[in-house]
C-alpha positions in Angstrom: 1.8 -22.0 -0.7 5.6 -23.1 -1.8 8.4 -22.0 0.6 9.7 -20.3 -1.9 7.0 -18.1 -3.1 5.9 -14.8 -1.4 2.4 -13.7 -0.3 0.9 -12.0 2.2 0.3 -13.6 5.6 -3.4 -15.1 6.2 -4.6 -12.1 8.0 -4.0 -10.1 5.2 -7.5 -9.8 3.8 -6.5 -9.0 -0.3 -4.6 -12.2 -1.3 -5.6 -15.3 -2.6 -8.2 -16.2 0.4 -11.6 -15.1 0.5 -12.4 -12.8 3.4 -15.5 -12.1 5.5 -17.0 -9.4 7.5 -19.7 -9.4 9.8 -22.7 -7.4 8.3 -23.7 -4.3 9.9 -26.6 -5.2 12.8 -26.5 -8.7 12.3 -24.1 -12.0 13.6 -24.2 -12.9 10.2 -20.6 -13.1 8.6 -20.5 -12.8 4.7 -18.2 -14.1 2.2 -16.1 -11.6 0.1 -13.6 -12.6 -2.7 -11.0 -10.7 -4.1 -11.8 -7.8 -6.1 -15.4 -7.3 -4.4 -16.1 -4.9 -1.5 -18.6 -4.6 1.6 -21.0 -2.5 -0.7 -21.3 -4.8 -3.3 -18.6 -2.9 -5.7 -15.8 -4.4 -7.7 -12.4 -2.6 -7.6 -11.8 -0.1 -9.6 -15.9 1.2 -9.9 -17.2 4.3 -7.8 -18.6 3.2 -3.9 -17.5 3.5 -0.5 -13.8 2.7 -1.1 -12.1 6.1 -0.7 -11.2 7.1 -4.3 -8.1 9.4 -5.3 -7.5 12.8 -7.1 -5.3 12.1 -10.3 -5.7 8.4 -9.5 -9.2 7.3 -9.6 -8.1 3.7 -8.9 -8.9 2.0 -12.0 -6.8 -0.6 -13.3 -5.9 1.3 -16.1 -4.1 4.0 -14.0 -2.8 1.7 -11.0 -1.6 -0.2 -14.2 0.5 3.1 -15.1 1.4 3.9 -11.8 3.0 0.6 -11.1 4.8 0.8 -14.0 5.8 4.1 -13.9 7.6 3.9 -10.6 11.2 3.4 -10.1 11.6 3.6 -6.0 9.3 3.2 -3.3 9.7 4.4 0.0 7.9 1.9 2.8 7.3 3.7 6.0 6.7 1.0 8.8 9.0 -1.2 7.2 9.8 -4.3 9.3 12.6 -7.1 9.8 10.7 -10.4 11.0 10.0 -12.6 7.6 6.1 -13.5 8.6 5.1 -9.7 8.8 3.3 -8.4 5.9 5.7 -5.1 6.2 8.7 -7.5 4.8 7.0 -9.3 2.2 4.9 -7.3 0.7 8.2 -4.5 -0.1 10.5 -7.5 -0.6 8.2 -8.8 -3.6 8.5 -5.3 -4.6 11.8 -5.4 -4.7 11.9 -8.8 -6.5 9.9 -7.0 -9.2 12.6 -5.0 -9.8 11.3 -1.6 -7.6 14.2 0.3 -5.3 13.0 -0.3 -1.6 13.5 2.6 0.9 12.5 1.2 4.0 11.4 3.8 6.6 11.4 2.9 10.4 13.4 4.9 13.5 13.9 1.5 15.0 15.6 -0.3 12.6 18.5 -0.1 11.6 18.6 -2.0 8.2 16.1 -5.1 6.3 15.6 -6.1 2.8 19.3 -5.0 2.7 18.5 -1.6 2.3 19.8 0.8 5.3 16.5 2.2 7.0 15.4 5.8 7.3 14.4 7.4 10.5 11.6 9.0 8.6 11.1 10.6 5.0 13.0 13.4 5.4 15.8 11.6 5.6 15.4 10.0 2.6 17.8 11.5 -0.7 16.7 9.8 -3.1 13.5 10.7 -5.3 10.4 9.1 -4.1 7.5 7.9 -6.5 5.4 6.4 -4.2 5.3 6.3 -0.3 3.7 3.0 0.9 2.1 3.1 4.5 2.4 0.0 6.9 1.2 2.1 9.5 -2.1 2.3 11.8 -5.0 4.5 10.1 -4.7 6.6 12.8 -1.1 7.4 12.7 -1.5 8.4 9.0 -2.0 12.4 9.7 1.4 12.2 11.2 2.9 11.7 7.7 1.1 13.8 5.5 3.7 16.7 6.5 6.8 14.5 6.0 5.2 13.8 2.7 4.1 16.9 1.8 7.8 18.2 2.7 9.7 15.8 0.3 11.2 17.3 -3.0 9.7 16.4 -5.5 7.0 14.7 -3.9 5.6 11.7 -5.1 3.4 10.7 -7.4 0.8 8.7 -5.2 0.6 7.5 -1.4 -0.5 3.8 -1.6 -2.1 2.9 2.2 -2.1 -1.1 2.5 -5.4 -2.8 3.4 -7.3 -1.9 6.0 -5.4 1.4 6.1 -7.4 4.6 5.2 -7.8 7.9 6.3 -9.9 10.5 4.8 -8.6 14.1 6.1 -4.7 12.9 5.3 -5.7 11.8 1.8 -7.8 15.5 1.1 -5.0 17.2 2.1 -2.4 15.0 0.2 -4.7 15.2 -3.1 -5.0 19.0 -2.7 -1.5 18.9 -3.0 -1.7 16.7 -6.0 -0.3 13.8 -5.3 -2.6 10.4 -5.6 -4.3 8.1 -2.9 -5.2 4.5 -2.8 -6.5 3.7 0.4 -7.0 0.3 1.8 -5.8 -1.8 -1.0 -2.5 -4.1 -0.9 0.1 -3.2 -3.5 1.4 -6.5 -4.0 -1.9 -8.0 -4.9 -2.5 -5.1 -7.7 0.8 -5.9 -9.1 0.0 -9.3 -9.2 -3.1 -8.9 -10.6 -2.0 -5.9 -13.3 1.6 -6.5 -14.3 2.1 -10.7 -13.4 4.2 -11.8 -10.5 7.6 -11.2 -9.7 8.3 -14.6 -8.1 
């Protein structure tokens, strides 16, 4: 990869490098490459990937999304350049998208001043993008659910999902994309930025 050139780190499972996973009751590992899933699926079809109310993740509407959205906010933000938390919202950024970085213990990167959490945000959000643990995902659903407007879609990065916050954030209307890296679909639907 140039220096010069963004990407997600290697661990990051959606970028150019294939990925493997260990099939279920065996020491077997098997090959995935991007765009495929465990179940045999391609992005964008029906299967065990959760799927969203108002946006059923196909590349039509991620398409639309993507290029519908002005500012995202991007809760877990980080400082250090090797974390996928900086590069992955500074390509966004590059791409022309407003970056609102949320994290209490920072108190500024991509040279945007960092927000404690949502609520302090005052700017309109269109979609809130989740570097955080699945299991600390429940723990934003009010914050979301609290700004005004709210936004159009939560996008969770790869390997993040949760399915009791995203019911309750599509009952409220606003889209989910679980476990799916939002630099990659920009890539992949709207060219890259770098």
């Amino acid at each position: 990869m140039a220096e010069d050139r963004i990407g997600c780190a290697p661990r990051c499972r959606g970028c150019a490098a294939p990925r493997t996973i260990r099939d279920e009751g065996s020491r077997r590992r098997k090959r995935l490459t991007w765009g495929t899933r465990p179940d045999g699926g391609k992005s964008g079809e029906r299967g065990s990937r959760p799927m969203s109310a108002g946006i059923e993740e196909t590349d039509d509407q991620l398409r639309d999304l993507l290029r519908e959205a002005k500012t995202i906010a991007v809760v877990g933000a980080k400082d250090g350049t090797s974390e996928d938390a900086y590069r992955i919202p500074l390509y966004m950024q590059q791409a022309g998208y407003r970056i609102v970085p949320v994290n209490p213990k920072l108190e500024s990167t991509l040279n945007e001043a960092c927000h404690a959490d949502l609520g302090a945000i005052d700017a309109e959000v269109d979609i809130v993008n989740l570097f955080r643990a699945s299991e600390h995902v429940p723990g934003h659903v009010d914050e979301i659910l609290d700004l005004d407007p709210r936004p159009r879609a939560v996008w969770m990065q790869l390997g993040i999902h949760n399915g009791e916050a995203a019911q309750r954030l599509r009952e409220a209307g606003i889209g989910v994309i679980q476990d799916r890296c939002i630099m990659v679909d920009h890539r992949r639907l709207l060219g890259a930025s770098d």
